[in-house]
C-alpha positions as CSV (number, residue, x, y, z in Angstrom):
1,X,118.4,-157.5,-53.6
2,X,121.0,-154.9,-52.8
3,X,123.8,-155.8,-50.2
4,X,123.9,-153.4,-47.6
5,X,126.9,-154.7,-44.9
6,X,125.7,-152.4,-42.1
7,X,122.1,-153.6,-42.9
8,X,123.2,-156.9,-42.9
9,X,125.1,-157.1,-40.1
10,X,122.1,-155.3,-37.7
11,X,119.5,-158.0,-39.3
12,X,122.2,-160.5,-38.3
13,X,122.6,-158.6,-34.1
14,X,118.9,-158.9,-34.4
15,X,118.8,-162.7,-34.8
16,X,121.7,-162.7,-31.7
17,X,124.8,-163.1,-34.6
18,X,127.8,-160.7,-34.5
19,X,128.7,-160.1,-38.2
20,X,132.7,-160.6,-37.8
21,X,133.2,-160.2,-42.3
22,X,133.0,-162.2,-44.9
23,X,135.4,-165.4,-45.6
24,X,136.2,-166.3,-49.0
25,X,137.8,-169.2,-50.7
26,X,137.5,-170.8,-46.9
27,X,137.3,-174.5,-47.1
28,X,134.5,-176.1,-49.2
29,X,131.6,-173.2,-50.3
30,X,128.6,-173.1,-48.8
31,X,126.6,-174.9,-51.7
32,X,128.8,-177.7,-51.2
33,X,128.5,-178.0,-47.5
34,X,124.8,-178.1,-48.2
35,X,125.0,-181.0,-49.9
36,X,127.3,-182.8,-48.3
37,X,124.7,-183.2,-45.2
38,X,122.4,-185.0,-47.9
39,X,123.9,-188.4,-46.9
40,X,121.4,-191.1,-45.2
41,X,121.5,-190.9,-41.2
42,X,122.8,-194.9,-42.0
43,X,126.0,-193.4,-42.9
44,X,125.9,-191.3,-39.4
45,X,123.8,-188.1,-40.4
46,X,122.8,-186.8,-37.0
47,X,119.1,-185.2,-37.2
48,X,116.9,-183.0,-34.9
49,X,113.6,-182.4,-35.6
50,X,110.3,-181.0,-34.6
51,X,107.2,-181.4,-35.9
52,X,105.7,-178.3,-38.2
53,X,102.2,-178.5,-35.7
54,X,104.4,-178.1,-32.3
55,X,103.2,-175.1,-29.9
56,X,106.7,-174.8,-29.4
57,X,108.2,-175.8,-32.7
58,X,110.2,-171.9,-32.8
59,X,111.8,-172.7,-28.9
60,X,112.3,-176.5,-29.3
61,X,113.7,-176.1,-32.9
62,X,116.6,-173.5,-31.5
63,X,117.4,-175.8,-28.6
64,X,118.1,-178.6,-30.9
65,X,120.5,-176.3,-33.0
66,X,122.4,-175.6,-30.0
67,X,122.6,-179.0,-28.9
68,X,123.2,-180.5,-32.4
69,X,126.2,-177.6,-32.6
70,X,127.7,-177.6,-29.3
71,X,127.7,-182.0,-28.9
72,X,129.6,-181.6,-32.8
73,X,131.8,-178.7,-31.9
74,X,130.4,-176.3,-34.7
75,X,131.2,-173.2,-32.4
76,X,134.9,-172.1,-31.6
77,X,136.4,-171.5,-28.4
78,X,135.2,-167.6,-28.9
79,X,131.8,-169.0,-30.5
80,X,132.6,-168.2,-34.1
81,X,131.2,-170.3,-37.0
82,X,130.6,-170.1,-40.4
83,X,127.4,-169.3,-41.7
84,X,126.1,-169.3,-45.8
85,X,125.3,-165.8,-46.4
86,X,123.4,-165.0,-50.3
87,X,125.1,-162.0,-51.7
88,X,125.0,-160.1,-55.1
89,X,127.5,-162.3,-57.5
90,X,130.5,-160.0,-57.8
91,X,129.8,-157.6,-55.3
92,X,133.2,-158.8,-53.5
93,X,131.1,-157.8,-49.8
94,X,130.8,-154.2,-51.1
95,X,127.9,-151.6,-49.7
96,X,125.3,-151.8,-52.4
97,X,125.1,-153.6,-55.8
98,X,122.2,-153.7,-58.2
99,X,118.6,-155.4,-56.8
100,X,118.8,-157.5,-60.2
101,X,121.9,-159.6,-59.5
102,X,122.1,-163.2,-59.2
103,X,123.5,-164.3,-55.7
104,X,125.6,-166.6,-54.8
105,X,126.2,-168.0,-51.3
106,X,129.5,-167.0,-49.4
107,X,130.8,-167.7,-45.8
108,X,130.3,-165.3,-43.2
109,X,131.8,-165.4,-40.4
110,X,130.1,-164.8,-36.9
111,X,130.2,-165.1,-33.5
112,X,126.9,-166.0,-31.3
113,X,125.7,-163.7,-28.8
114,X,124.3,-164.8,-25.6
115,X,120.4,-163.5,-26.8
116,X,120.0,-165.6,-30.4
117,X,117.1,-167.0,-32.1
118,X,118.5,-168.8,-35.3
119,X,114.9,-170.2,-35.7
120,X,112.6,-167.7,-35.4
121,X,114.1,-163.7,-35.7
122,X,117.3,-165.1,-38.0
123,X,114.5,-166.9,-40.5
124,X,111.6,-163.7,-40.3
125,X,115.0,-161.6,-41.1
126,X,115.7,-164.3,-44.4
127,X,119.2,-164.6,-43.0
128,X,118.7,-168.1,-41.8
129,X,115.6,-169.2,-43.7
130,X,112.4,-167.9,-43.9
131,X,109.8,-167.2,-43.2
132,X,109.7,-167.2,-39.6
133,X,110.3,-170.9,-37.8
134,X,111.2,-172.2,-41.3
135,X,114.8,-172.7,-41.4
136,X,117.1,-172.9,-44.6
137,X,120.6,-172.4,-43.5
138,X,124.2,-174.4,-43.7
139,X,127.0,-173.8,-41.5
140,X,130.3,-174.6,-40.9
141,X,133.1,-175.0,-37.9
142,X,135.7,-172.0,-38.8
143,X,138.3,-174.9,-39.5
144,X,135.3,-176.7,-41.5
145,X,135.5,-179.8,-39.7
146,X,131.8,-179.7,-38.5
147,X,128.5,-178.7,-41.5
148,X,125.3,-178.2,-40.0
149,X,122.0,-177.5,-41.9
150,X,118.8,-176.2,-41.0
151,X,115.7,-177.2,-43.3
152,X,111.8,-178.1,-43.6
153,X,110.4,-181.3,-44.3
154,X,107.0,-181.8,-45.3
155,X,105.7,-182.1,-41.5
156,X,108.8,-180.9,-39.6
157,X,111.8,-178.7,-39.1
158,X,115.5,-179.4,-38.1
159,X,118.8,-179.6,-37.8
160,X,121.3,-182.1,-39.3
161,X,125.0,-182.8,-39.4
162,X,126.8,-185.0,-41.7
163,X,129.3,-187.8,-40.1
């Protein structure tokens, strides 16, 4: 998959994300944050789910994100957060790199605009998941005090956020 940013950041306007540039070497990576939201909801894990067979699974699913990240502080005071974006390995955020690359996930940092669906348009676009209502993301507070992830179980979708 070539990296394209302009491509990247309208895919990311059209899920209601403002593509502010990449972050490297910002706090723990992305494929660690990811795993750190793996522990048990015993040890705090906060989870919001809805089941895969909901009429309203895309709607309900993005109201939970919001409420998961705004009760946990994930969003700045200008809503900016962190979001695991998969680029090229070595492309260093550059315009276009070779479709036959591995990738490696990076943060990107964003800002939410006031028309968003992380759910729906940001997993149809693969930059949150995909396909469309099936979340795969990880996200962190710009001072990486607050990971949330989006993911599919085997009869739901959701949001979680480690203690």
């Amino acid at each position: 998959m070539a990296l394209n940013v302009e491509l990247l950041a309208r895919a990311l306007e059209g899920c209601g994300l403002r593509f502010l540039g990449f972050r490297y070497l910002t706090g723990i990576p992305p494929f660690a944050a990811g795993m750190v939201t793996s522990c048990h909801p015993d040890e705090g894990r906060r989870d919001r789910t809805v089941r895969l067979d909901d009429p309203d699974l895309v709607s309900k699913a993005n109201a939970d994100w919001y409420a998961l990240a705004t009760e946990f502080g994930l969003f700045s005071a200008e809503r900016q957060f962190l979001l695991g974006i998969s680029v090229p390995i070595g492309s260093g955020g550059g315009k276009t790199v070779s479709h036959d690359e591995e990738v490696e996930a990076v943060w990107g940092l964003v800002e939410l605009l006031d028309d968003w669906d992380i759910m729906g348009k940001g997993a149809a676009a693969g930059i949150t998941g995909g396909p469309y209502g099936r979340p795969a993301f990880v996200m962190s507070a710009v001072d990486g005090s607050v990971f949330v992830q989006g993911t599919v179980w085997q009869d739901c979708i959701g949001t979680r956020r480690p203690p």
